[in-house]
C-alpha positions as CSV (number, residue, x, y, z in Angstrom):
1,X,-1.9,-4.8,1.6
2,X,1.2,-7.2,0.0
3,X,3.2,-8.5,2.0
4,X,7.2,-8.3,1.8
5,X,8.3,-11.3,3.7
6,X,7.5,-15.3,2.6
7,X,9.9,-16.9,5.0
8,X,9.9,-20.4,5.9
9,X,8.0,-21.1,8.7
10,X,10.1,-22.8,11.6
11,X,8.6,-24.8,14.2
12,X,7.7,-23.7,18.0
13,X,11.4,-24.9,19.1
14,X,12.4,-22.4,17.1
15,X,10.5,-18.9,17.9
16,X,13.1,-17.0,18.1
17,X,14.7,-17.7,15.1
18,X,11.2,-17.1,14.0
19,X,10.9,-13.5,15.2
20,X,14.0,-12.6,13.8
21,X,13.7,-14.1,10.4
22,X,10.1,-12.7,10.0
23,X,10.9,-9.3,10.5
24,X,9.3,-7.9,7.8
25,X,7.9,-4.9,6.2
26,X,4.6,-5.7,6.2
27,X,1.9,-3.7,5.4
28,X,-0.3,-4.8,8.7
29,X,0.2,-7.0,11.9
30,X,0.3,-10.9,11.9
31,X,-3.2,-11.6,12.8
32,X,-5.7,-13.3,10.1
33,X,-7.6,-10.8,8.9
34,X,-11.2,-11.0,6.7
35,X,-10.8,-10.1,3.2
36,X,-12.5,-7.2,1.8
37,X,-16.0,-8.3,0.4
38,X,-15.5,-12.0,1.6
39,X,-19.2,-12.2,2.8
40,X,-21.0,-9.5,1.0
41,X,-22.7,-10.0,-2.0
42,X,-20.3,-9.3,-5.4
43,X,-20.0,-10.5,-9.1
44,X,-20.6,-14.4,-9.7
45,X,-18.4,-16.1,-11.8
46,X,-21.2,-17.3,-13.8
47,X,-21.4,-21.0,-12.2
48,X,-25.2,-22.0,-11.2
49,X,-25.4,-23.7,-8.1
50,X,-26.2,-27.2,-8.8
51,X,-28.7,-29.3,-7.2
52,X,-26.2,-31.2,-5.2
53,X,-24.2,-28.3,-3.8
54,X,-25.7,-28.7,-0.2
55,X,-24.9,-25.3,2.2
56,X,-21.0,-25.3,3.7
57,X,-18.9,-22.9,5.4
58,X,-15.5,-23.0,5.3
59,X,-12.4,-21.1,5.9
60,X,-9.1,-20.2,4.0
61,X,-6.1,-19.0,5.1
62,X,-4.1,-17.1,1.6
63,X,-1.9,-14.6,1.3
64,X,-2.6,-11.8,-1.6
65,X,0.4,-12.6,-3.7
66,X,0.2,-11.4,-6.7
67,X,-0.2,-15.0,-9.2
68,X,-2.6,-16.5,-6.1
69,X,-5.4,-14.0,-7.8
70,X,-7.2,-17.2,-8.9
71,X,-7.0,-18.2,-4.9
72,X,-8.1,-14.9,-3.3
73,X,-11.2,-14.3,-5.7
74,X,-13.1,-17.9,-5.1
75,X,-15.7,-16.3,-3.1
76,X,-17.0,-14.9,-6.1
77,X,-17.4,-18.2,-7.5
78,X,-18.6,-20.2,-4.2
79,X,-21.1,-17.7,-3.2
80,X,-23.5,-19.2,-6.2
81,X,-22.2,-22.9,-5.1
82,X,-23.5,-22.4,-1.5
83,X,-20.5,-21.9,0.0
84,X,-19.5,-19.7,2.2
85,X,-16.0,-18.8,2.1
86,X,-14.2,-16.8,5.6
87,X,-10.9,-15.4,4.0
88,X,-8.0,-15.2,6.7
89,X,-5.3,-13.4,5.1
90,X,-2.3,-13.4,6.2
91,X,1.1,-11.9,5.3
92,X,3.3,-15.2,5.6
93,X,3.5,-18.7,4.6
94,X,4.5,-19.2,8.2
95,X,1.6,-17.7,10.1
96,X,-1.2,-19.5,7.6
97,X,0.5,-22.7,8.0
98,X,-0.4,-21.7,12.1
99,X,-3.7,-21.4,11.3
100,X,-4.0,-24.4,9.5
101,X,-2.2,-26.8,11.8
102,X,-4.4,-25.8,14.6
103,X,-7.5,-26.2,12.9
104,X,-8.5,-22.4,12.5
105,X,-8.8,-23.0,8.4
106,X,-9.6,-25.8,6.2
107,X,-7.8,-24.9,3.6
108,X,-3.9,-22.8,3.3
109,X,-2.2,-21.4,0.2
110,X,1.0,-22.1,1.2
111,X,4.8,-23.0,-0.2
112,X,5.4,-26.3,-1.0
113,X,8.4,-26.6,1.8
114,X,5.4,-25.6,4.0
115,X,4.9,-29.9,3.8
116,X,8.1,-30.6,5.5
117,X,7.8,-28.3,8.0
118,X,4.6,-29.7,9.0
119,X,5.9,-33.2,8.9
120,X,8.1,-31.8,11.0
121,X,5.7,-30.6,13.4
122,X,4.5,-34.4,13.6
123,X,1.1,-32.6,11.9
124,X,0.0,-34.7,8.6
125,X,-3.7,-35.2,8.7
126,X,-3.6,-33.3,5.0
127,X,-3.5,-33.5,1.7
128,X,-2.8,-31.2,-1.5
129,X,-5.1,-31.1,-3.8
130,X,-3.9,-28.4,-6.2
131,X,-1.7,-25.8,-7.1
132,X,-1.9,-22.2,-6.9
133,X,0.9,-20.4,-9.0
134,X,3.9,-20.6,-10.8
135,X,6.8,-18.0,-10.9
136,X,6.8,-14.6,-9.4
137,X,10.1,-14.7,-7.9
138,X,13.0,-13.2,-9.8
139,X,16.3,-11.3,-9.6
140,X,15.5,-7.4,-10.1
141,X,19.1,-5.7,-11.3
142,X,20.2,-2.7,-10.9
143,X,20.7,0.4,-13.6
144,X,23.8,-0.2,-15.2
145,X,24.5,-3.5,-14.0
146,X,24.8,-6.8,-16.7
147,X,24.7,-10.3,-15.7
148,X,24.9,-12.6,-18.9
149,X,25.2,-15.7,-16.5
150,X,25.8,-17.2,-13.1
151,X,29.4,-16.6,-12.8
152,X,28.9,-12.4,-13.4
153,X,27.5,-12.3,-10.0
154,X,31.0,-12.7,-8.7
155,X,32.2,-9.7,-6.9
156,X,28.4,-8.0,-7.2
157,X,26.5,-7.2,-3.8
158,X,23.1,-9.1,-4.1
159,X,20.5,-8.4,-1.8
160,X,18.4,-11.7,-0.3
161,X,16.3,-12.2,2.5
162,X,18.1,-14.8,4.3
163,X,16.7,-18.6,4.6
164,X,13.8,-17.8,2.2
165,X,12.5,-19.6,-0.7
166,X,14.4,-17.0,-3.3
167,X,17.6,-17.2,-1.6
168,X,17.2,-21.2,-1.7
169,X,16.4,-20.5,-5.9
170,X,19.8,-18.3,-6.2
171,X,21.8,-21.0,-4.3
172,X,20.4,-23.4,-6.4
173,X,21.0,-21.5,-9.4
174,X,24.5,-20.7,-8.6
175,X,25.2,-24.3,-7.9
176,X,24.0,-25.3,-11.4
177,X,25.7,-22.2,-13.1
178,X,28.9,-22.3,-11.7
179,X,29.1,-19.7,-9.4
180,X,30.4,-19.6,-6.3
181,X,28.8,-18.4,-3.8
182,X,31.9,-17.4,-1.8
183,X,32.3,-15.3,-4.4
184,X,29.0,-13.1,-3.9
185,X,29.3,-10.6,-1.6
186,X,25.4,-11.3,-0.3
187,X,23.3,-8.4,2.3
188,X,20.9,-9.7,4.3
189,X,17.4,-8.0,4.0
190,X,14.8,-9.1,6.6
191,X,12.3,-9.3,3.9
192,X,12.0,-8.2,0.4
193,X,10.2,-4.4,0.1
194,X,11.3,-1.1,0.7
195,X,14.6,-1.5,2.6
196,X,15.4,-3.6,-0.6
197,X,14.2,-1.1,-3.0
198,X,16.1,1.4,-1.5
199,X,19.2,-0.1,-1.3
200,X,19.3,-0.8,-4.8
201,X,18.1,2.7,-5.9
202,X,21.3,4.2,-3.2
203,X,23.4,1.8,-5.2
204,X,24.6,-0.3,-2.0
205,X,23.7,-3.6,-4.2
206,X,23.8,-4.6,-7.3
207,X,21.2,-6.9,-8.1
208,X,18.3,-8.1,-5.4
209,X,16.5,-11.6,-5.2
210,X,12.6,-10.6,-4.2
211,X,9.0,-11.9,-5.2
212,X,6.4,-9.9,-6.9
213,X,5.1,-7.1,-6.7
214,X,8.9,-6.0,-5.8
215,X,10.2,-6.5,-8.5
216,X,8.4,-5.1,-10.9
217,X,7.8,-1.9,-8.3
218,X,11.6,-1.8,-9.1
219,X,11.2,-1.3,-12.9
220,X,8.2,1.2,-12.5
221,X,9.7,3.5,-10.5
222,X,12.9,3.0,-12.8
223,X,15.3,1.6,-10.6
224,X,15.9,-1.8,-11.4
225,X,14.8,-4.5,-13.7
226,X,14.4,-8.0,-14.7
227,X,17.7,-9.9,-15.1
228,X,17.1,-10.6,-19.0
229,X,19.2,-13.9,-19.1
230,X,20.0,-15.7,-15.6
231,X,16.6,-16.1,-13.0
232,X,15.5,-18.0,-10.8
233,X,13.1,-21.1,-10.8
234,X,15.3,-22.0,-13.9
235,X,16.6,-24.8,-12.7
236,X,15.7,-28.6,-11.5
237,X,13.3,-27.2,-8.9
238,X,11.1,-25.6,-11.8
239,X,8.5,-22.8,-11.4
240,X,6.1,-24.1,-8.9
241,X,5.7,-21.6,-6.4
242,X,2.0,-22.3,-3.5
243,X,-0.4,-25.2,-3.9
244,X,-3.6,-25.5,-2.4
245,X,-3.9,-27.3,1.2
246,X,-7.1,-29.4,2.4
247,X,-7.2,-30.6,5.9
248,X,-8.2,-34.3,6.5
249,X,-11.0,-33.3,8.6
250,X,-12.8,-31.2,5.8
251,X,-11.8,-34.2,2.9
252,X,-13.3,-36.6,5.4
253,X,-16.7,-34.2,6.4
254,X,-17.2,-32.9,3.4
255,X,-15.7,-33.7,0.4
256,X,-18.4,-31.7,-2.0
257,X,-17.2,-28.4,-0.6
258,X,-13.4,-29.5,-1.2
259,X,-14.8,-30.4,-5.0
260,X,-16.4,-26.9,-5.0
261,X,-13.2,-25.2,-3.9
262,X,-10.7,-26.8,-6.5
263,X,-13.6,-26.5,-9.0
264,X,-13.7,-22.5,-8.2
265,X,-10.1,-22.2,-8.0
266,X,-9.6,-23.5,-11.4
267,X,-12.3,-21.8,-12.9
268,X,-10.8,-18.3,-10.9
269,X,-7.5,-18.7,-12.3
270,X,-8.4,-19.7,-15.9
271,X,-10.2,-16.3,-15.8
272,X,-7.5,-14.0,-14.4
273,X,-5.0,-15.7,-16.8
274,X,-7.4,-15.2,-20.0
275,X,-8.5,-11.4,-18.7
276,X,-5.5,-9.4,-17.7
277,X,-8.0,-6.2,-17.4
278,X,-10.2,-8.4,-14.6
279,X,-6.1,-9.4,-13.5
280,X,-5.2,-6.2,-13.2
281,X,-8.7,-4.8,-11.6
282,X,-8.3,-7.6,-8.7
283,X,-4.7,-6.7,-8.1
284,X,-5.5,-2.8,-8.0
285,X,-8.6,-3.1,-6.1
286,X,-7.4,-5.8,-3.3
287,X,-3.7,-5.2,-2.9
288,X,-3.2,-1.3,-3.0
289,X,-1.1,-1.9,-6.4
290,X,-1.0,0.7,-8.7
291,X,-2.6,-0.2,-11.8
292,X,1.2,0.3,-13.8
293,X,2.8,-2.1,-11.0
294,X,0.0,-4.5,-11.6
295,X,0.2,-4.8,-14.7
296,X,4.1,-4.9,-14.8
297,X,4.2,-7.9,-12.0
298,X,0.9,-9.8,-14.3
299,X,3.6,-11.4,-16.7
300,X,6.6,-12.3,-14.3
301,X,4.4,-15.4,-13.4
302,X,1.0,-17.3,-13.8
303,X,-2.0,-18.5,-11.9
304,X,-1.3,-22.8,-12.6
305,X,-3.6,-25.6,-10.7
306,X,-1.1,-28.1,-11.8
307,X,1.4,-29.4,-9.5
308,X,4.7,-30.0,-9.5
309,X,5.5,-33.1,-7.5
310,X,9.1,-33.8,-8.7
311,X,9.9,-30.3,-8.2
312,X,8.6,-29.9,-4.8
313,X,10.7,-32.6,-3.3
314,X,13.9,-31.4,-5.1
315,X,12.8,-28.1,-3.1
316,X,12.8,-29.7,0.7
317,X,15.8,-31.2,-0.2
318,X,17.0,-27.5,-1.2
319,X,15.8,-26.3,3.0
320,X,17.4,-29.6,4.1
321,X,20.6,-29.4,2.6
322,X,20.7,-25.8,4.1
323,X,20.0,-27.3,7.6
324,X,16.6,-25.5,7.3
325,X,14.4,-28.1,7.3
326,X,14.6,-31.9,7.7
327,X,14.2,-33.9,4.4
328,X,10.8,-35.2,4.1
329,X,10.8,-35.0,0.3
330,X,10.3,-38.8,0.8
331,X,6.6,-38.1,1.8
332,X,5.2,-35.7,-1.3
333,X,3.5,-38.4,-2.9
334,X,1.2,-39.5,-0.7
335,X,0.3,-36.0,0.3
336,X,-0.7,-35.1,-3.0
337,X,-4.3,-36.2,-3.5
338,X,-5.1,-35.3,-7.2
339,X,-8.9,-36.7,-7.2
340,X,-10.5,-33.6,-7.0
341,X,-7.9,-31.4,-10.0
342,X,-8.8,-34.3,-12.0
343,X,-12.2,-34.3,-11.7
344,X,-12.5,-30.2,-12.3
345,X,-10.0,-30.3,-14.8
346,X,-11.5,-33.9,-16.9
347,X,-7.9,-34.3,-16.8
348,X,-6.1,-37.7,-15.4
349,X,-2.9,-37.2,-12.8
350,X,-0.4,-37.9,-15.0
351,X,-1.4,-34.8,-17.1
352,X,-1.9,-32.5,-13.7
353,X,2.3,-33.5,-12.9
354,X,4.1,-29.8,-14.1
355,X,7.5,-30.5,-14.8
């Protein structure tokens, strides 16, 4: 049930280059579908519904990356708040981001460049309200091959799915390392997954620039692994990865069930980060990963509430400076709405900022 693609999502003008971008290797088709044991009855997180936690339904659109895990399992801790959770999953950014503009969910896991895009799509009747995760997207080298830094990339074939988030990391990496990029001889993947892993097992590339759980299916089946010096999210952009959209309309109708969702969120992910075996359990049970992959990918990143303001405007400006997006960097501040985090965490704002 991963997905292999997270490309950025383009706006209606631009279906084509849509269809042809999100060619992936996905594990199902494009449609939002329920998440296993959304609705039935499961393990409670151990929160007691309180006396103000009046009945709501709402619905989130997610994607089951691997770090989301506190994201994916907050039915478990909603069901005892009163709130009934439908799970739309989804295998892109780009196609929850639909579902969200158009008033299908109330809340999205997206990207952060997800923002611009819907800027662009004159849609901003939102707010986020925390993050999601942190990491998770590395370079995976082959056997045999060493990279001590940016500029030992030169003459090596890297793999990258073109205009994604990871090859808008390795662009920005090279930039600050001193490579250049002229210099790479770079093949075009649709998507990260098996046509990647492939490629790097034949030895047609050297190195390949993927998200979890690619990478680390890489090292388990002893093909590849973990650049040990030069990665990505590195650099100014820093590690954050998805943050957690409201829409106005639910802030607006029903801010206790927002409160309820960021208060499950954070309490999801502090338990997946503190329980690898629970981790590992969710991944195996609700991705199709094999327990070793699991376990493997656990590391490369981490579940993280906190969001990274600066970061995420440095990363529109990385889409707009490609010609992928148009630079609304300008507006990340007043689309953060930290209220919420702050009250679940007892933390203030200016301690919720990841640099």
């Amino acid at each position: 049930m991963s997905r292999y693609c997270k490309l950025l999502s383009l706006p209606p003008t631009a279906l084509v280059a849509l269809l042809l971008l999100a060619a992936c290797q996905a594990t199902g088709g494009p449609a939002a579908q329920p998440a296993p044991g959304a609705s039935s009855a499961g393990s409670s997180s151990g929160q007691a519904a309180q006396s103000g936690d009046t009945p709501a339904k709402v619905r989130l659109a997610f994607l089951y990356d691997v770090h989301a895990a506190g994201l994916w399992t907050v039915p478990d801790c909603l069901r005892p708040r009163n709130v009934e959770v439908e799970m739309l999953s989804f295998k892109q950014f780009a196609e929850a981001q639909r579902a969200f503009e158009t008033g299908q969910a109330d809340f999205a896991g997206m990207g952060y460049q997800n923002l611009a895009q819907m800027e662009a799509n004159n849609f901003s009747d939102y707010k986020i309200v925390a993050g999601v995760y942190s990491g998770s997207e590395h370079i995976t080298l082959r056997k045999g091959v060493e990279v001590r830094s940016w500029k030992d990339f030169a003459g090596k074939k890297v793999g990258i799915p073109p205009n994604s988030f990871v090859e808008m990391l390795f662009r920005q990496g090279a930039a600050e390392g001193g490579l250049d990029m002229n210099d790479v001889q770079v093949v075009s993947f649709p998507g990260a997954g098996p046509p990647m892993l492939s490629a790097l097992e034949r030895g047609d590339i050297d190195a390949m620039v993927a998200w979890e759980p690619n990478n680390a299916n890489a090292k388990v089946q002893g093909i590849g692994d973990y650049s040990p010096v030069v990665d990505l999210q590195q650099g100014a952009t820093g590690k954050g990865t998805e943050v957690l959209y409201a829409s106005g309309q639910i802030i607006r109708s029903n801010p206790s069930a927002v409160q309820r969702m960021v208060d499950c969120l954070v309490a999801q992910s502090d338990k997946v980060t503190k329980d690898h075996a629970a981790f590992e359990q969710a991944l195996v049970s609700q991705t199709g990963l094999s327990p070793e992959v699991a376990r493997t990918a656990i590391p490369t990143g981490e579940p993280d509430v906190r969001i990274y303001e600066a970061g995420a405007a440095k990363i529109i400006q990385l889409f707009a400076g490609a010609g992928l997006l148009q630079d609304f960097s300008a507006k990340v501040p007043e689309r953060i709405d930290y209220t919420f985090l702050s009250k679940s965490t007892g933390k203030p704002a200016a301690d919720l900022k990841a640099q």
